[in-house]
C-alpha positions in Angstrom: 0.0 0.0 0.0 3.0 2.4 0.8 4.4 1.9 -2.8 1.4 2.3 -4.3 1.0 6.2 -2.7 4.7 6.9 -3.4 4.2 6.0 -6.7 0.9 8.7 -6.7 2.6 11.4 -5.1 5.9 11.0 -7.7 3.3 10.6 -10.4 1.4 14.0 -8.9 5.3 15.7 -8.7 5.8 14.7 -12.3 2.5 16.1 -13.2 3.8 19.7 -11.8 7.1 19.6 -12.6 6.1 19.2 -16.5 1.8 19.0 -17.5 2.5 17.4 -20.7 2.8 13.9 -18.9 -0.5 14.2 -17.8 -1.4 15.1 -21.0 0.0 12.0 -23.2 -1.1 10.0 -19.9 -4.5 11.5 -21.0 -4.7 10.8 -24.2 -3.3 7.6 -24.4 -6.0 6.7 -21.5 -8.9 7.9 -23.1 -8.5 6.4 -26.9 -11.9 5.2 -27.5 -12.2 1.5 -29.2 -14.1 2.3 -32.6 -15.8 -0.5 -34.6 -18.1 -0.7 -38.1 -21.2 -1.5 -39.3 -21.8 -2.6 -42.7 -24.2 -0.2 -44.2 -24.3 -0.8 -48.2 -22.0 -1.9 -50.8 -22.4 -1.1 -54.7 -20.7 -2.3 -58.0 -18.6 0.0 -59.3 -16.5 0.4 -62.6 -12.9 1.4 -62.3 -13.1 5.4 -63.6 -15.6 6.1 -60.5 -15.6 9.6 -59.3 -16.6 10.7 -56.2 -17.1 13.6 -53.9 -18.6 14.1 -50.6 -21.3 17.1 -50.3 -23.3 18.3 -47.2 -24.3 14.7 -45.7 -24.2 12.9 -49.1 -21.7 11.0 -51.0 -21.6 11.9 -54.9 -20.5 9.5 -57.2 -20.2 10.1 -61.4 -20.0 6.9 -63.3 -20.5 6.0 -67.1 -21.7 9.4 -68.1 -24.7 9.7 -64.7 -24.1 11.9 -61.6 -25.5 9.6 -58.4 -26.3 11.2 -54.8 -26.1 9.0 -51.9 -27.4 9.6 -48.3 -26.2 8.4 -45.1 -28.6 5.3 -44.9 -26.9 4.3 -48.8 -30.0 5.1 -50.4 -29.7 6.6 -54.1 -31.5 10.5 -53.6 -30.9 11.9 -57.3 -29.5 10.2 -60.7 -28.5 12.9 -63.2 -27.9 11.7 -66.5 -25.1 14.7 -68.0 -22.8 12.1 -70.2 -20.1 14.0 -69.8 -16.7 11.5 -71.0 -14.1 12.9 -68.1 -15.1 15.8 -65.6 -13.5 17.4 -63.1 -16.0 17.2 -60.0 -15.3 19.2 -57.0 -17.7 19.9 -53.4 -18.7 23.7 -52.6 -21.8 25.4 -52.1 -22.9 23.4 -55.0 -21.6 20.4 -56.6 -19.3 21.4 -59.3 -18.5 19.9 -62.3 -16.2 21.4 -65.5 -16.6 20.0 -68.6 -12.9 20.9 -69.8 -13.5 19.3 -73.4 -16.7 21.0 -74.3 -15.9 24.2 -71.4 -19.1 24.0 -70.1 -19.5 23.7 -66.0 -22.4 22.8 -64.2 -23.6 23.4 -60.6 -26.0 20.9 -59.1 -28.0 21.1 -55.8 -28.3 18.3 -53.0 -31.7 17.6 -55.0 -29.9 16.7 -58.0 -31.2 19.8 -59.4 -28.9 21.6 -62.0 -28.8 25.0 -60.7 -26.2 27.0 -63.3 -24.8 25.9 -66.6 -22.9 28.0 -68.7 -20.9 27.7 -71.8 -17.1 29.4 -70.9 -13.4 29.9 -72.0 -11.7 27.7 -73.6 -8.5 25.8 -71.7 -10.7 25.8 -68.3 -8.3 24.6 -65.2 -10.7 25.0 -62.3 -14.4 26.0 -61.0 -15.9 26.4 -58.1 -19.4 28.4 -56.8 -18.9 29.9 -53.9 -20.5 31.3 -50.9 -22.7 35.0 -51.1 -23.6 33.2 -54.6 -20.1 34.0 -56.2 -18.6 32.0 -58.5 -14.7 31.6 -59.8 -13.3 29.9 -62.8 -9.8 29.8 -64.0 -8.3 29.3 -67.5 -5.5 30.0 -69.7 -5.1 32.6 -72.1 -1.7 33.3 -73.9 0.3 31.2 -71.5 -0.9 32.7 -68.2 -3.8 31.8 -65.6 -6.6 33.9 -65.5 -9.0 33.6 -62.5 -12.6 35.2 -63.6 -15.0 36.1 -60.6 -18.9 36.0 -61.3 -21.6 37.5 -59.3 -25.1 35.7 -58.6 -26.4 35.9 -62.0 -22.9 35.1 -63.3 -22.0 38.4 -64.4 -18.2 39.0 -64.1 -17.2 41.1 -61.3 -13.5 41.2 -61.9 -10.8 39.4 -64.2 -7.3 38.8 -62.5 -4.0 37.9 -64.5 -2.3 35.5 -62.0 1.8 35.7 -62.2 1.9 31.4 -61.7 0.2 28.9 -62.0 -2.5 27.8 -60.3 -2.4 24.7 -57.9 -5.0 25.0 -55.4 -7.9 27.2 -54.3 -9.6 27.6 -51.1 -12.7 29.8 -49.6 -14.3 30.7 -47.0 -17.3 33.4 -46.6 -15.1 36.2 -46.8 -11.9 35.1 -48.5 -10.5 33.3 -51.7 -7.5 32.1 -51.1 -5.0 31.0 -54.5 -2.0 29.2 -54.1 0.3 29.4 -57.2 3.6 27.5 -58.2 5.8 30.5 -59.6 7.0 30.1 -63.1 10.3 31.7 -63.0 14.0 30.5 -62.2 13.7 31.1 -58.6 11.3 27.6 -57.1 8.9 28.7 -54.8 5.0 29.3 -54.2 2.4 32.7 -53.6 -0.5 32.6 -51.4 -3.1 35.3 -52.6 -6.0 35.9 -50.3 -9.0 38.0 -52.2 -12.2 39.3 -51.8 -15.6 38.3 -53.4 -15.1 41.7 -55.6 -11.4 40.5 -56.2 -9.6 43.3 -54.7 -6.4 41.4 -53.0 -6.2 41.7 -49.6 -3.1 39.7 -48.6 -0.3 38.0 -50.0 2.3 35.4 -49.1 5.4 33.9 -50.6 7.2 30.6 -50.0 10.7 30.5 -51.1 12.4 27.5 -52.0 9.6 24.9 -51.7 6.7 23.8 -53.3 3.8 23.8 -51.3 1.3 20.5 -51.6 -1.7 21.5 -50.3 -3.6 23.8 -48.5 -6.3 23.2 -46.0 -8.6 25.4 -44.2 -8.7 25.3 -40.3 -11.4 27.3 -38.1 -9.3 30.0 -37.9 -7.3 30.2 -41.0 -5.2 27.7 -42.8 -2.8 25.0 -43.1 0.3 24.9 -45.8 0.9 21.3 -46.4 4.8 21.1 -47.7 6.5 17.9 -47.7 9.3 18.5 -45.0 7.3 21.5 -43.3 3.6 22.3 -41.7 3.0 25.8 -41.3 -0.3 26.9 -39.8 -1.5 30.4 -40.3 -4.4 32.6 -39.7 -6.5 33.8 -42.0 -4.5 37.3 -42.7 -2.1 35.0 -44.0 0.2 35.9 -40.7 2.3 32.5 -39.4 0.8 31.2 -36.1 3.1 27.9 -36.2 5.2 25.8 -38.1 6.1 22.1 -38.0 9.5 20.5 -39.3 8.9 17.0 -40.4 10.4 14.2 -42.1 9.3 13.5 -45.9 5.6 13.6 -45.9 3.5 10.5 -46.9 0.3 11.9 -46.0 -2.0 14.0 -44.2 -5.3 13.3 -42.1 -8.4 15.6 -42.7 -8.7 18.6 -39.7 -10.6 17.9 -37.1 -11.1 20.3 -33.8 -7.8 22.0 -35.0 -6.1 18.8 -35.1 -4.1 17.2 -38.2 -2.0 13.6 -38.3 0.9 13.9 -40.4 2.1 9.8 -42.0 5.6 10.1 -42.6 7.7 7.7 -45.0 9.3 5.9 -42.1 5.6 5.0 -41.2 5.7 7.3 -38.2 2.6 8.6 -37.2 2.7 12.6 -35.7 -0.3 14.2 -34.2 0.0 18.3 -34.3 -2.3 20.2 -32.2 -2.2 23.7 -30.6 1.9 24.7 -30.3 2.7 21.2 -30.0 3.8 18.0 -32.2 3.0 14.2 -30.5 4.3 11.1 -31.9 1.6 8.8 -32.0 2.3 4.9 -31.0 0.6 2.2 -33.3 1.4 -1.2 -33.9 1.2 -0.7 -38.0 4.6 1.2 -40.3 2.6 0.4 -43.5 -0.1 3.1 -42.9 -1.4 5.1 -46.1 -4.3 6.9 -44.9 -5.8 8.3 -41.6 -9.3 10.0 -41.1 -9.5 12.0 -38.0 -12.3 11.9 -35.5 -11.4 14.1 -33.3 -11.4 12.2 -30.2 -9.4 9.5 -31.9 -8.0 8.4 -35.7 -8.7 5.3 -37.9 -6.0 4.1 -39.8 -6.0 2.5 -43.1 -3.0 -0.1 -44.7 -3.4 -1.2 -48.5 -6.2 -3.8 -47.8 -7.2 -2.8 -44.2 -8.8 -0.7 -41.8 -7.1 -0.5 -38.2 -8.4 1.4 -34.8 -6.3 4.0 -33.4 -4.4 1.0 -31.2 -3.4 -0.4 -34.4 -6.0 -3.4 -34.0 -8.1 -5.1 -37.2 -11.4 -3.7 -37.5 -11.6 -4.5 -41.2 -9.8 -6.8 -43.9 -10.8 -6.3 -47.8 -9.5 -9.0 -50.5 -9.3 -5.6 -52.5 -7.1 -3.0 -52.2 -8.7 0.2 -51.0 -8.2 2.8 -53.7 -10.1 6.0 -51.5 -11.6 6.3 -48.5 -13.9 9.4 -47.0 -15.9 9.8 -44.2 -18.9 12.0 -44.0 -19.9 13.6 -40.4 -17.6 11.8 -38.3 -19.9 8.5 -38.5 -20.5 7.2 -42.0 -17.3 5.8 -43.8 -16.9 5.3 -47.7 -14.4 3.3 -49.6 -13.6 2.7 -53.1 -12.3 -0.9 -53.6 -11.0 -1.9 -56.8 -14.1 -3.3 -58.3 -17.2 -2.1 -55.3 -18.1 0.8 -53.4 -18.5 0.1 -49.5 -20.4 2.2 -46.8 -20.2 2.0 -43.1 -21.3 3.7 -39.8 -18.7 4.4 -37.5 -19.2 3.7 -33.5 
């Protein structure tokens, strides 16, 4: 009994003398056990495309845009027989037809809400929020990003100096990453408004950034040896160093899980980077729940403990999860759905 309460009070002295052990204690502690359910599975051709929107999954197969809800029942079946769009989730789902340059917006009720016929070399489009809309194209060499109003009336034209790689929005802000084109390797972050007036700007020497990924208070830069988190002036909050990224988890309550290519498994939060302990190197993919992670491998699903929860005799090809409890994977030759407990 006298061991056990010296082994309290140095745990308690510990605790003091440096809170983060009570922290991973915590954490560790507290990892909930998650399991499946088997919801629906559906055939599915090899050039499947998918997006998730609102509470639905959207898939576009053989020419027919398909919305799925959360108990796997079909909702809409658009027939647009397009040969190979580019589909994309934002206010609406958006699909560019970049041989015919035509894009589309539907609605959750399948319900195409805007088509129009545009410029030619189309690279990106998106509807946004306050009913705005964006498209970028080329035209002689350069990337031009075109902002429409509500009745798709352009607002402003803006001659990018790179090229474009991703774009990002929230109800105030459009955010552009660009690669730059000239001698000198590096990256631009442009932050506009709806009206396309530029209100911030960023550069990146000497990398290329990957990704970036909104946060609830501004953004993440995704590089592969660097995280970088920033607010939404563009102003650096924190950054990360990190060994050759693999992959990246999906944000969740301001968290992100970084894979590296050793298989190491890093879990950055607030000011402060954790190494996560699984009993798994061959990790590709992890979705974040907040409260915990599942982990995929090429052909299975694994809890946060690195235990079996799933084994497919396909490979899994995507995986997306839709409100922190419905799962969707794209197998080689089916499309599975599960709810996550």
């Amino acid at each position: 009994m006298k061991n056990k309460w010296k082994l309290i009070v140095i745990f308690i002295i510990l605790i003091l003398i440096n809170p983060k052990i009570f922290t991973a204690f915590s954490s560790s502690f507290n990892k909930k056990t998650t399991s499946l359910d088997s919801l629906k599975k559906f055939n599915a051709g090899k050039d499947v495309k998918y997006t998730e929107y609102k509470s639905n999954i959207v898939i576009y197969e053989q020419g027919t845009l398909k919305g799925i809800n959360k108990n796997g029942d079909e909702i809409f079946n658009l027939e647009l027989g397009i040969k190979n769009p580019t589909i994309s989730s934002n206010k609406y789902i958006d699909i560019l037809d970049k041989e015919k340059n035509v894009v589309y917006s539907v609605n959750e009720k399948g319900k195409v809400v805007l088509k129009k016929n545009m410029k030619k070399e189309g690279l990106v489009y998106k509807s946004l929020e306050n009913d705005s809309y964006i498209y970028f194209f080329k035209r002689d060499k350069k990337d031009i990003a075109n902002i429409y109003d509500f009745e798709f009336n352009l607002v402003k034209s803006i001659e990018l100096d790179g090229v474009v790689t991703d774009v990002e929005y929230t109800s105030n802000e459009i955010y552009i990453c660009l690669l730059k084109t000239d001698k000198n390797m590096g990256n631009k972050i442009l932050s506009y408004d709806y009206n396309g007036n530029l209100k911030e700007s960023m550069d990146i020497k000497q990398s290329a950034i990957l990704n970036l990924e909104l946060s609830e208070n501004g953004l993440y830069i995704i590089e592969k040896n660097k995280i970088t988190k920033l607010n939404n002036k563009l102003k650096v909050i924190n950054s990360f160093n990190i060994d050759d990224l693999k992959n990246y988890s999906n944000i969740n309550d301001d968290k992100l899980y970084i894979i590296e290519n050793d298989g190491d498994i890093l879990l950055i939060k607030d000011k402060e980077v954790e190494k996560v302990k699984i009993n798994e190197k061959n990790i590709n993919k992890i979705l974040n729940l907040g409260y915990s992670f599942i982990a995929f491998t090429d052909n299975k699903i694994l809890d946060s403990k690195g235990k079996e929860i799933k084994l497919f005799d396909e490979n899994i090809k995507h995986v997306s999860m839709i409100n922190n409890n419905l799962l969707f994977i794209i197998l080689e030759n089916n499309l599975q759905l599960f709810t996550i407990k």
